[in-house]
mmCIF file of the N, C-alpha and C atoms, coordinates in Angstrom:
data_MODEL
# 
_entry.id   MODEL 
# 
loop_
_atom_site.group_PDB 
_atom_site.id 
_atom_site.type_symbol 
_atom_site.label_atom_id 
_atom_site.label_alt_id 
_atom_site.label_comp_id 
_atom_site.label_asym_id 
_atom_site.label_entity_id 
_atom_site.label_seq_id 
_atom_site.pdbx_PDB_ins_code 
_atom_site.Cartn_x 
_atom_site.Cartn_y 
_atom_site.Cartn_z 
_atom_site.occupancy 
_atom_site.B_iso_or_equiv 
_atom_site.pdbx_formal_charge 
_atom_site.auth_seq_id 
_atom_site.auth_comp_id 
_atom_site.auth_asym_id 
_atom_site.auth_atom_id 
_atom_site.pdbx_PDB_model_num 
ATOM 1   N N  . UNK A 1 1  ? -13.796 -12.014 -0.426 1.00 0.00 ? 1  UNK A N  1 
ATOM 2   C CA . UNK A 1 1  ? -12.572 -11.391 0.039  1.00 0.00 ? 1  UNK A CA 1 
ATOM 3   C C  . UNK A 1 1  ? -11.667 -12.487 0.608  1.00 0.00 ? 1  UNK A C  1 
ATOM 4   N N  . UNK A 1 2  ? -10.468 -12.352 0.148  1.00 0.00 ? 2  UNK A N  1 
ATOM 5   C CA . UNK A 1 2  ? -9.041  -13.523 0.226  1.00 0.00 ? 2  UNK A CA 1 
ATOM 6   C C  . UNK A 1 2  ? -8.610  -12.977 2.086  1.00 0.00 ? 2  UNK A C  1 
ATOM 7   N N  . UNK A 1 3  ? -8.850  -14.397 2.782  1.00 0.00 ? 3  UNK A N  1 
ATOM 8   C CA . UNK A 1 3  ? -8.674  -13.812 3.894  1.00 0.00 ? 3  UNK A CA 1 
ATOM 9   C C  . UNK A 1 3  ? -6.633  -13.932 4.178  1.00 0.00 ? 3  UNK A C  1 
ATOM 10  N N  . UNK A 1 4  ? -6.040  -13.406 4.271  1.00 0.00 ? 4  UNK A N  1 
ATOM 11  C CA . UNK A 1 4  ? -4.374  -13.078 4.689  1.00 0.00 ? 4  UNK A CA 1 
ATOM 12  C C  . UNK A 1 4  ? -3.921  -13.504 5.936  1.00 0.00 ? 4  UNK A C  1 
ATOM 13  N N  . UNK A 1 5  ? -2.988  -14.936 5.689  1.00 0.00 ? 5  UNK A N  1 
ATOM 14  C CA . UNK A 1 5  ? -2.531  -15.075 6.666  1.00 0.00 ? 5  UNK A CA 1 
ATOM 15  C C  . UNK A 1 5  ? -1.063  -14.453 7.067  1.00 0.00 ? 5  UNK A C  1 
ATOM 16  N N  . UNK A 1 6  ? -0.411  -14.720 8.306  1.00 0.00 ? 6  UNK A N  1 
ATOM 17  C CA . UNK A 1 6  ? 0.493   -14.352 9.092  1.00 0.00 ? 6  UNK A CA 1 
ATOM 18  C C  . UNK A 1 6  ? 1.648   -14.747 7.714  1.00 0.00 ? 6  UNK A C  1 
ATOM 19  N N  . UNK A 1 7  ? 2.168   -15.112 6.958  1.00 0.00 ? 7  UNK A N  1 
ATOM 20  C CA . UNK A 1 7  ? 3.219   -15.057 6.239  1.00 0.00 ? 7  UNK A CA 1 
ATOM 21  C C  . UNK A 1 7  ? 3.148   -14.302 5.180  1.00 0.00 ? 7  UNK A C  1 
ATOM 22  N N  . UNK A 1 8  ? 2.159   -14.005 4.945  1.00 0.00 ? 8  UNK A N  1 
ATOM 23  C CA . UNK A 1 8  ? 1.844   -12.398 4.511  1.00 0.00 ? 8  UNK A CA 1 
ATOM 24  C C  . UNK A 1 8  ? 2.070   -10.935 4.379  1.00 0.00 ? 8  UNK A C  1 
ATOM 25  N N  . UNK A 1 9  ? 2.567   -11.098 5.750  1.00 0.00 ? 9  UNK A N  1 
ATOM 26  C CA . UNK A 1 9  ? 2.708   -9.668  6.508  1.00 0.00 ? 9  UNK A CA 1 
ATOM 27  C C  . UNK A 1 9  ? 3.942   -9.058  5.637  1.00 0.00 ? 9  UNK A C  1 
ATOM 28  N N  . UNK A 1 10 ? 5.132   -9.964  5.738  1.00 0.00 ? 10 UNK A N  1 
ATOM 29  C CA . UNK A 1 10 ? 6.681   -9.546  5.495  1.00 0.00 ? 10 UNK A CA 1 
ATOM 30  C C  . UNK A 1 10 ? 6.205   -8.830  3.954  1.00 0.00 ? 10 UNK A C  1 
ATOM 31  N N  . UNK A 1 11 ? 5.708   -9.550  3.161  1.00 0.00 ? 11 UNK A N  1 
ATOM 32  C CA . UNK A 1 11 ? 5.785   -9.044  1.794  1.00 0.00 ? 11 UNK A CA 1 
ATOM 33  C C  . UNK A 1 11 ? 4.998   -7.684  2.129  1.00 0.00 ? 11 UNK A C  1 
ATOM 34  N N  . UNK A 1 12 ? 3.891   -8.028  2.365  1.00 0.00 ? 12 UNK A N  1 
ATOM 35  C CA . UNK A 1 12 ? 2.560   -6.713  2.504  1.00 0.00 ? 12 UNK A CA 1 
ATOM 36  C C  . UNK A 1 12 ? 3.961   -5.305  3.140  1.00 0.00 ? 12 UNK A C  1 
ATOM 37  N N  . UNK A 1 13 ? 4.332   -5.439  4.250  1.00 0.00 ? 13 UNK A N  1 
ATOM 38  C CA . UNK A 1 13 ? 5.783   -4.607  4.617  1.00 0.00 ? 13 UNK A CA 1 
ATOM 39  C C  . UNK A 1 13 ? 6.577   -4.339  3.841  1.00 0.00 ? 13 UNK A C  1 
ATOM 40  N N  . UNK A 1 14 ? 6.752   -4.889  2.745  1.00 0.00 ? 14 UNK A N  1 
ATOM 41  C CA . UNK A 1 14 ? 8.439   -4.634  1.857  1.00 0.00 ? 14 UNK A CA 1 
ATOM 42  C C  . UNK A 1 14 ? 7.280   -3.596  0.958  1.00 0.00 ? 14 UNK A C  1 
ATOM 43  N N  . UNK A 1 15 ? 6.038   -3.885  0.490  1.00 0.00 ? 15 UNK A N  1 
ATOM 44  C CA . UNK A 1 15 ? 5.567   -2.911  -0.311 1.00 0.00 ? 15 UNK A CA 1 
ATOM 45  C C  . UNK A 1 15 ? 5.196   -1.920  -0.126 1.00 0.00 ? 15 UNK A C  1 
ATOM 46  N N  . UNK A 1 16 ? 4.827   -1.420  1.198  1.00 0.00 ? 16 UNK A N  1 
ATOM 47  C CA . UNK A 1 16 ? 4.507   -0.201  1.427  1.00 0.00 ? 16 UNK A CA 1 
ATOM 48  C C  . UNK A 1 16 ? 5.666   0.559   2.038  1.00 0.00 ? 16 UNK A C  1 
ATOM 49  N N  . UNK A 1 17 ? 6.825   -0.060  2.526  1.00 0.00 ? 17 UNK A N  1 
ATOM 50  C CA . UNK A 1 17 ? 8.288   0.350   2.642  1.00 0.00 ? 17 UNK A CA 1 
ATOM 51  C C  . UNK A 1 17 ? 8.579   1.305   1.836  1.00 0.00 ? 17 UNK A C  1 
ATOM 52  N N  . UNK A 1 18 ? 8.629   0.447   0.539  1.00 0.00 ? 18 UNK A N  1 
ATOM 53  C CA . UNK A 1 18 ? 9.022   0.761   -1.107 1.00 0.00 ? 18 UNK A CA 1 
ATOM 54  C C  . UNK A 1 18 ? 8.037   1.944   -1.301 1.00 0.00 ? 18 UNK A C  1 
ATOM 55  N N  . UNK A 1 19 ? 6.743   1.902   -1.002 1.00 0.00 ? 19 UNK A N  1 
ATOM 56  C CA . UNK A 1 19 ? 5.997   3.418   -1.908 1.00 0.00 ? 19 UNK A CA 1 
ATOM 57  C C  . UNK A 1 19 ? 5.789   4.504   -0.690 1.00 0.00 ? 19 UNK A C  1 
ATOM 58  N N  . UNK A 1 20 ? 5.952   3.723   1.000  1.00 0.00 ? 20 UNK A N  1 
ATOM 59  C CA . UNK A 1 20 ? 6.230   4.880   1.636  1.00 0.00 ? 20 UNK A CA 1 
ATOM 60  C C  . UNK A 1 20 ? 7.467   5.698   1.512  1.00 0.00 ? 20 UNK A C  1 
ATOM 61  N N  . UNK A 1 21 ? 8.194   5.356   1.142  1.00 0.00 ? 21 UNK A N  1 
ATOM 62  C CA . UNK A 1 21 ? 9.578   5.727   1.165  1.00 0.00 ? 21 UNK A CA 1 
ATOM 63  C C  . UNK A 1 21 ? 9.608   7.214   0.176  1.00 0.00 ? 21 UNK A C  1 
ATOM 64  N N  . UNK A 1 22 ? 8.330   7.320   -0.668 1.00 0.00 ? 22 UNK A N  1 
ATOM 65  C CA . UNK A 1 22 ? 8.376   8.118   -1.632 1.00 0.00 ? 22 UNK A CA 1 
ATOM 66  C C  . UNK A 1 22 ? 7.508   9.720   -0.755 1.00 0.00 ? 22 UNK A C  1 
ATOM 67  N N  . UNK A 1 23 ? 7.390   9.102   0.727  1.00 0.00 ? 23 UNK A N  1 
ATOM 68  C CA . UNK A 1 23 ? 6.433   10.296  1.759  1.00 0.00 ? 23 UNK A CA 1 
ATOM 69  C C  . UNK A 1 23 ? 7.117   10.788  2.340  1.00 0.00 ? 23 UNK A C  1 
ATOM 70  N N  . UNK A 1 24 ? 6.591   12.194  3.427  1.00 0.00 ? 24 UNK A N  1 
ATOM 71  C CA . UNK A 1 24 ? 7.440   12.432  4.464  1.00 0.00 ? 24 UNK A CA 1 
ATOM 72  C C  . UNK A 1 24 ? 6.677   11.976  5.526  1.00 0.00 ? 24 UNK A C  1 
ATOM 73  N N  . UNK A 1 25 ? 7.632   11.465  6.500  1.00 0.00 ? 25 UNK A N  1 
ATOM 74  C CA . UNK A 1 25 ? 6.988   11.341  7.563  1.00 0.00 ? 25 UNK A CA 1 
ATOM 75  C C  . UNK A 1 25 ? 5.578   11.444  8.148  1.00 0.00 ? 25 UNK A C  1 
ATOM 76  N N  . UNK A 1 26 ? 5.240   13.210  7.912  1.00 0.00 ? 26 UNK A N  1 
ATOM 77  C CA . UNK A 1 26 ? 4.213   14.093  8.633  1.00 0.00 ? 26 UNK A CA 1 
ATOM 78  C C  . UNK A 1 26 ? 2.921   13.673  7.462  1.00 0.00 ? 26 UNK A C  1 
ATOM 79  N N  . UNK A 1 27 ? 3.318   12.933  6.413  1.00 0.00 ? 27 UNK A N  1 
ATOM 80  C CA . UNK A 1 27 ? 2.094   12.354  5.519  1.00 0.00 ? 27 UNK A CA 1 
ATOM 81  C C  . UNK A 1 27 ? 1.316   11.295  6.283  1.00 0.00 ? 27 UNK A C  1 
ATOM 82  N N  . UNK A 1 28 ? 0.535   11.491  7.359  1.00 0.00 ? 28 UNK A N  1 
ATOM 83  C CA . UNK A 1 28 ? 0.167   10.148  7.876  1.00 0.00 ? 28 UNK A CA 1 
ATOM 84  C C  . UNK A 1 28 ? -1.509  9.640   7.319  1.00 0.00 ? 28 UNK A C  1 
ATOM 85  N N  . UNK A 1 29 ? -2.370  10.821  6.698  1.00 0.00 ? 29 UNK A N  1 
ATOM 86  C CA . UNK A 1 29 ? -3.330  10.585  6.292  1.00 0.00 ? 29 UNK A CA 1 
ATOM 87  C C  . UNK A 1 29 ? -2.905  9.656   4.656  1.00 0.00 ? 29 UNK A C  1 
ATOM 88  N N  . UNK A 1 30 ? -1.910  10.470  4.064  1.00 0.00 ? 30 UNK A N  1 
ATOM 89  C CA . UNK A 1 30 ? -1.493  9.546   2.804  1.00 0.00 ? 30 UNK A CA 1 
ATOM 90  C C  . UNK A 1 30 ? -0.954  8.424   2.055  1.00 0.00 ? 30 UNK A C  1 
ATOM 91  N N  . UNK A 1 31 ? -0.459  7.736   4.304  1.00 0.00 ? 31 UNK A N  1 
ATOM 92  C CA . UNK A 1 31 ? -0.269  6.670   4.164  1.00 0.00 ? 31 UNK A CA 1 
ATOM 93  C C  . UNK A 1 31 ? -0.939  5.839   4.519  1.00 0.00 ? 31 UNK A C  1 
ATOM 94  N N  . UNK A 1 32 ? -1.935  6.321   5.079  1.00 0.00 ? 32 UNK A N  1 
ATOM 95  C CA . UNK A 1 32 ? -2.810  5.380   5.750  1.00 0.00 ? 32 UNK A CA 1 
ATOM 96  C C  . UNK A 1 32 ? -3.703  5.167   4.696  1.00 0.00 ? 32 UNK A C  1 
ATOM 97  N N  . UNK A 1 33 ? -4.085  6.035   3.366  1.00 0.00 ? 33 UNK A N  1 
ATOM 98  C CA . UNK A 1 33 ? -4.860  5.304   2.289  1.00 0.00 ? 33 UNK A CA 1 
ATOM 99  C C  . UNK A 1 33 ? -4.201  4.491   1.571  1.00 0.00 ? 33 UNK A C  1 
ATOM 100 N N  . UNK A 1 34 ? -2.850  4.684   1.377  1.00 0.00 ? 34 UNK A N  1 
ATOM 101 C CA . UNK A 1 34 ? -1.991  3.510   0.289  1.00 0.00 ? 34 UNK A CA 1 
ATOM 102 C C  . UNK A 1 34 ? -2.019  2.836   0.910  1.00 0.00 ? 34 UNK A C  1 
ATOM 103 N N  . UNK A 1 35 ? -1.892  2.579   2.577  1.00 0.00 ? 35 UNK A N  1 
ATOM 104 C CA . UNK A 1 35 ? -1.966  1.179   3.031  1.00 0.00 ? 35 UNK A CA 1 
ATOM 105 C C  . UNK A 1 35 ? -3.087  0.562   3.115  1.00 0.00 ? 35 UNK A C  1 
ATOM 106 N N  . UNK A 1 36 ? -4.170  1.308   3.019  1.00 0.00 ? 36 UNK A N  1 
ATOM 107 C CA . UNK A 1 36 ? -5.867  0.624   2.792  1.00 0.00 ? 36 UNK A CA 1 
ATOM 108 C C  . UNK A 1 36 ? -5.316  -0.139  1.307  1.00 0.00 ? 36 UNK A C  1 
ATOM 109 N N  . UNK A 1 37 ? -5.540  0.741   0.459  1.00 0.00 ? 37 UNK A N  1 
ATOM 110 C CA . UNK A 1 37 ? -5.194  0.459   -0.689 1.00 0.00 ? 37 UNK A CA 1 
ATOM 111 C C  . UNK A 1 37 ? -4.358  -0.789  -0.874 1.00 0.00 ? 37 UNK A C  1 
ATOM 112 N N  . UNK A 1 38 ? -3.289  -0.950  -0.578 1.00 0.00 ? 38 UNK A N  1 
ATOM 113 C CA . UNK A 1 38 ? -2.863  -1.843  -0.611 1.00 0.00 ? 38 UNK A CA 1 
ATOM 114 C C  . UNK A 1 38 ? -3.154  -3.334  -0.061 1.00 0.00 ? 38 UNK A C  1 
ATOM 115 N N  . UNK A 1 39 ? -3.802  -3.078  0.770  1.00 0.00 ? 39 UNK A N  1 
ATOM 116 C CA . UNK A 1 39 ? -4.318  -4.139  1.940  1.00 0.00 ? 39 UNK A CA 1 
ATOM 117 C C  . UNK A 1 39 ? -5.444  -4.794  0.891  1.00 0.00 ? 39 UNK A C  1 
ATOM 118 N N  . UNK A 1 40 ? -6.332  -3.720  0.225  1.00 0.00 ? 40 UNK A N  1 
ATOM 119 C CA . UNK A 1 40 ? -7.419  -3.966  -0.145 1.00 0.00 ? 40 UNK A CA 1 
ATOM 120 C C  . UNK A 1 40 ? -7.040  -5.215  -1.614 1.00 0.00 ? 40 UNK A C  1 
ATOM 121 N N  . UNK A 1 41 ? -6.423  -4.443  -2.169 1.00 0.00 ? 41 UNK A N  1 
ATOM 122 C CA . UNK A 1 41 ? -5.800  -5.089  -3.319 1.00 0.00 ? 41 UNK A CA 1 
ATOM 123 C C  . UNK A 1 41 ? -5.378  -6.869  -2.531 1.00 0.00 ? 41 UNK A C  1 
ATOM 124 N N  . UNK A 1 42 ? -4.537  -6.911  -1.729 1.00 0.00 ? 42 UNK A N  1 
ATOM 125 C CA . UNK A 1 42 ? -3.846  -8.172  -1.308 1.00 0.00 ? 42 UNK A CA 1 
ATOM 126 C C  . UNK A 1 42 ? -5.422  -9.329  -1.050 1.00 0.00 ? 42 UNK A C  1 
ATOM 127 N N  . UNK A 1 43 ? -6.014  -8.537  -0.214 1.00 0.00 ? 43 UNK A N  1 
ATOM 128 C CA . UNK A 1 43 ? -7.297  -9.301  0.025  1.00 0.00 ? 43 UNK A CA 1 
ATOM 129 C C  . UNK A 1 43 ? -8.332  -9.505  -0.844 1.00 0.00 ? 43 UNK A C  1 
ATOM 130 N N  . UNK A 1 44 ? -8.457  -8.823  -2.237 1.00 0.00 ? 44 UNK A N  1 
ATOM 131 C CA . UNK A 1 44 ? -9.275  -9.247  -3.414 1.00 0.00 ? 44 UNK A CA 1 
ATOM 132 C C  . UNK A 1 44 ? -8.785  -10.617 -4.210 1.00 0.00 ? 44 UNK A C  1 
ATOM 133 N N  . UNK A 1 45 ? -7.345  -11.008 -3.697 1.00 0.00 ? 45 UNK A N  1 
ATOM 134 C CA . UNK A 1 45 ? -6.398  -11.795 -4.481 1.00 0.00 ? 45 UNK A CA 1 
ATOM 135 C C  . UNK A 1 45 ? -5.387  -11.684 -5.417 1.00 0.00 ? 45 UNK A C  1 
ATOM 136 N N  . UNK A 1 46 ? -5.241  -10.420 -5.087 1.00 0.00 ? 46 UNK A N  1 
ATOM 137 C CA . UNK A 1 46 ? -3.880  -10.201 -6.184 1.00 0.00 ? 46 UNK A CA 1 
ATOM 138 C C  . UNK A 1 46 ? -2.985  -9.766  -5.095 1.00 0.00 ? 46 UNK A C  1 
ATOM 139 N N  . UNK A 1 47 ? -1.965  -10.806 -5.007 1.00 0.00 ? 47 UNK A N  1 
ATOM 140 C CA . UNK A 1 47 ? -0.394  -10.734 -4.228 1.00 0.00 ? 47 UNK A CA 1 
ATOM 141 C C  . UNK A 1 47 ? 0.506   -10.836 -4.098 1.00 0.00 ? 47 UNK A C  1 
ATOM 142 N N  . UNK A 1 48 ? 0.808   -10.554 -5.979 1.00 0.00 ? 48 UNK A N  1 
ATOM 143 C CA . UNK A 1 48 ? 2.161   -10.349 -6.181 1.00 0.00 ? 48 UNK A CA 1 
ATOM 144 C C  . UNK A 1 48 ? 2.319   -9.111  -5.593 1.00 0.00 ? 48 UNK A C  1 
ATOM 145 N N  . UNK A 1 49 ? 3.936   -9.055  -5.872 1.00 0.00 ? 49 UNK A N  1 
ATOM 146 C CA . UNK A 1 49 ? 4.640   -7.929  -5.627 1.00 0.00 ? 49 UNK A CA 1 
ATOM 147 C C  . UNK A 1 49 ? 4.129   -7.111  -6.144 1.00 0.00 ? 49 UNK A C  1 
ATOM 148 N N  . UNK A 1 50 ? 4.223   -7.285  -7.793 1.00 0.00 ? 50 UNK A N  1 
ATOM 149 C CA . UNK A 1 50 ? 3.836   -6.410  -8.758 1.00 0.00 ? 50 UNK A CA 1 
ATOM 150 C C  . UNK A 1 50 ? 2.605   -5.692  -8.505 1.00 0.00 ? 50 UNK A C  1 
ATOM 151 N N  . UNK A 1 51 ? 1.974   -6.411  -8.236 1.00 0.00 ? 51 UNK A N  1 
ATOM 152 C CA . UNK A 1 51 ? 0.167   -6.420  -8.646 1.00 0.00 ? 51 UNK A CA 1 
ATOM 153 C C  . UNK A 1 51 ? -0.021  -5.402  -7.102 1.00 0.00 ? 51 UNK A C  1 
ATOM 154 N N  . UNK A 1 52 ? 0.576   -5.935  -5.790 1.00 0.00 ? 52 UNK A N  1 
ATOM 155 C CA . UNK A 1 52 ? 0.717   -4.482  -5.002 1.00 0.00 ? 52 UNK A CA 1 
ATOM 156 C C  . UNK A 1 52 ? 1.483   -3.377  -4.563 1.00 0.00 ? 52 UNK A C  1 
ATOM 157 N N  . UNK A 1 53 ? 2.583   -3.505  -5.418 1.00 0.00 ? 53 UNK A N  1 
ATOM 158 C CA . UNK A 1 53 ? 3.358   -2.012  -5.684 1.00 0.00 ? 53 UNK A CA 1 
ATOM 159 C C  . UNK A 1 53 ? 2.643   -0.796  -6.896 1.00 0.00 ? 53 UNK A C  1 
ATOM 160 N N  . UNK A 1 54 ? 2.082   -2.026  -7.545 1.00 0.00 ? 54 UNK A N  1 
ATOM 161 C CA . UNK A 1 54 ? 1.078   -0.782  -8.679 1.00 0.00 ? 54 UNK A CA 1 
ATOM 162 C C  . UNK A 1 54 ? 0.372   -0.080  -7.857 1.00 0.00 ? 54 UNK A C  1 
ATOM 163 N N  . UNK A 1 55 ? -0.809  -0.921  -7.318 1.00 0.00 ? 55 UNK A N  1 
ATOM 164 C CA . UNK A 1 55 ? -2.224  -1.059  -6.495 1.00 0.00 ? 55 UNK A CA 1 
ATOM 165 C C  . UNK A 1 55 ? -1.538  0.571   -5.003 1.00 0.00 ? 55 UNK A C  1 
ATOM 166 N N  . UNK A 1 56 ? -0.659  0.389   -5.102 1.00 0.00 ? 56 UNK A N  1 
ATOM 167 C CA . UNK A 1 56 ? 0.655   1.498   -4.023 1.00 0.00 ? 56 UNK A CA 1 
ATOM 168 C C  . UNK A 1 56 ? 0.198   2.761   -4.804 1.00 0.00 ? 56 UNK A C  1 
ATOM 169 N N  . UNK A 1 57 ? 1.120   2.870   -5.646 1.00 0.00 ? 57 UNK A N  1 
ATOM 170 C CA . UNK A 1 57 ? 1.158   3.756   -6.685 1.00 0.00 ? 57 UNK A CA 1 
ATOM 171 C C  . UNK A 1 57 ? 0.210   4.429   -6.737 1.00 0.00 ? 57 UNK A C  1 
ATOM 172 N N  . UNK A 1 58 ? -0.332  3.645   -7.730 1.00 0.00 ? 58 UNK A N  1 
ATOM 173 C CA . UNK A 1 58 ? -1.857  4.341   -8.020 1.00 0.00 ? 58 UNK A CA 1 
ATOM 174 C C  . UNK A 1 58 ? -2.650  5.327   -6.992 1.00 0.00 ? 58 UNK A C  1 
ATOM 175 N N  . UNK A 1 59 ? -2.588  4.590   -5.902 1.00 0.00 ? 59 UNK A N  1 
ATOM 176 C CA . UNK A 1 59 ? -3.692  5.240   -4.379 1.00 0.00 ? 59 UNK A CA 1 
ATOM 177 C C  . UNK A 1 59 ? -2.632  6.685   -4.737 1.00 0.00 ? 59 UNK A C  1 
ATOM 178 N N  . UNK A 1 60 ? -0.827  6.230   -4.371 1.00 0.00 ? 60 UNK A N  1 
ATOM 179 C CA . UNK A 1 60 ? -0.199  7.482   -4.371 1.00 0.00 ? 60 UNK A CA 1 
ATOM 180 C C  . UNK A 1 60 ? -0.356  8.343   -5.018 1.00 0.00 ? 60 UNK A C  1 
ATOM 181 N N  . UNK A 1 61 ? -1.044  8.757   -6.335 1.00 0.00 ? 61 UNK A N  1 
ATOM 182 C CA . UNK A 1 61 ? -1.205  9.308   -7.444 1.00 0.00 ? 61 UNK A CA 1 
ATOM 183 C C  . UNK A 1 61 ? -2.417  9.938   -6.965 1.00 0.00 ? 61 UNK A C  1 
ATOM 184 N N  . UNK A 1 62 ? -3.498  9.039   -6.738 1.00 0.00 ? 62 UNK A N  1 
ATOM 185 C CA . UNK A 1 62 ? -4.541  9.937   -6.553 1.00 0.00 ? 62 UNK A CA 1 
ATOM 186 C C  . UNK A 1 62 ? -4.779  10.429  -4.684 1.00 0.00 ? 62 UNK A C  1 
ATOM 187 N N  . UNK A 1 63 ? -3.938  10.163  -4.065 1.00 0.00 ? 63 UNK A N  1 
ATOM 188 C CA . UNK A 1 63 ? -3.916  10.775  -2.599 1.00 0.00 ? 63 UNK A CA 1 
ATOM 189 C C  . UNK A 1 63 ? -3.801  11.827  -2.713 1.00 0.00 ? 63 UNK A C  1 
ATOM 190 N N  . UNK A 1 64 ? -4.548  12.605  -1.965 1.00 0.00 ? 64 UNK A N  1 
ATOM 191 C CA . UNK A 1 64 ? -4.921  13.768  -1.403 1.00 0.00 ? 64 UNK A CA 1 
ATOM 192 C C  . UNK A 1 64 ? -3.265  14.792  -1.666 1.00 0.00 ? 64 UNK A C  1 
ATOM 193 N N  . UNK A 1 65 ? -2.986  15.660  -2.514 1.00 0.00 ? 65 UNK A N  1 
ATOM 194 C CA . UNK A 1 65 ? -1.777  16.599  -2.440 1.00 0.00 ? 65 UNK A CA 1 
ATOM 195 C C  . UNK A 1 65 ? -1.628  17.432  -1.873 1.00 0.00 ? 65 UNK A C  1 
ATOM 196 N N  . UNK A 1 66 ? -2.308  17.935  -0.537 1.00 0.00 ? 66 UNK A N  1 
ATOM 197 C CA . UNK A 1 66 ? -1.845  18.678  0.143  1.00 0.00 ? 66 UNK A CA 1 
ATOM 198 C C  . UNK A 1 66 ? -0.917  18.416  1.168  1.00 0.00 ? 66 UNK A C  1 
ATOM 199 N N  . UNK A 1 67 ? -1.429  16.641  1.460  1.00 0.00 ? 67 UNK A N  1 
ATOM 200 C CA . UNK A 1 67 ? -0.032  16.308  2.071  1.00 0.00 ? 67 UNK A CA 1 
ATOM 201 C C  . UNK A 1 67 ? 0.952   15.555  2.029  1.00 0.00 ? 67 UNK A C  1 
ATOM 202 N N  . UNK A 1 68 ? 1.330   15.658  0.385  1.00 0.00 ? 68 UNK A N  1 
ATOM 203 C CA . UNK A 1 68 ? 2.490   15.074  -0.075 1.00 0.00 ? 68 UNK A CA 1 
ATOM 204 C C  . UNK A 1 68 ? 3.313   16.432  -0.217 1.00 0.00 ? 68 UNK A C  1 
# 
């Protein structure tokens, strides 16, 4: 596991910005898995943009729909 340093953060932020933006607010269980998700992805070594706005997505797709 790719350990993430402090210049990290800003990007890791612009991506879950971008796929929270697609929640409401009161979704806090559904963001808290895209942001696992996402986290998880950054720390296997994939940290593009790309590679974690998909890695976003995806979790979003299969998160729980009762509270989207």
């Amino acid at each position: 596991m790719t350990q993430l340093d402090s210049n990290f953060i800003p990007p890791l932020r612009t991506v879950f910005d971008d796929i929270r933006g697609h929640l409401p607010t009161s979704s806090v269980t559904t963001r808290t898995v895209v942001a696992n998700i996402i986290l998880a992805t950054a720390r296997s070594g994939q940290q593009t943009y790309d590679d974690l706005k998909a890695a976003g997505q995806q979790a979003l797709k299969s998160a729980p729909t009762m509270w989207r």
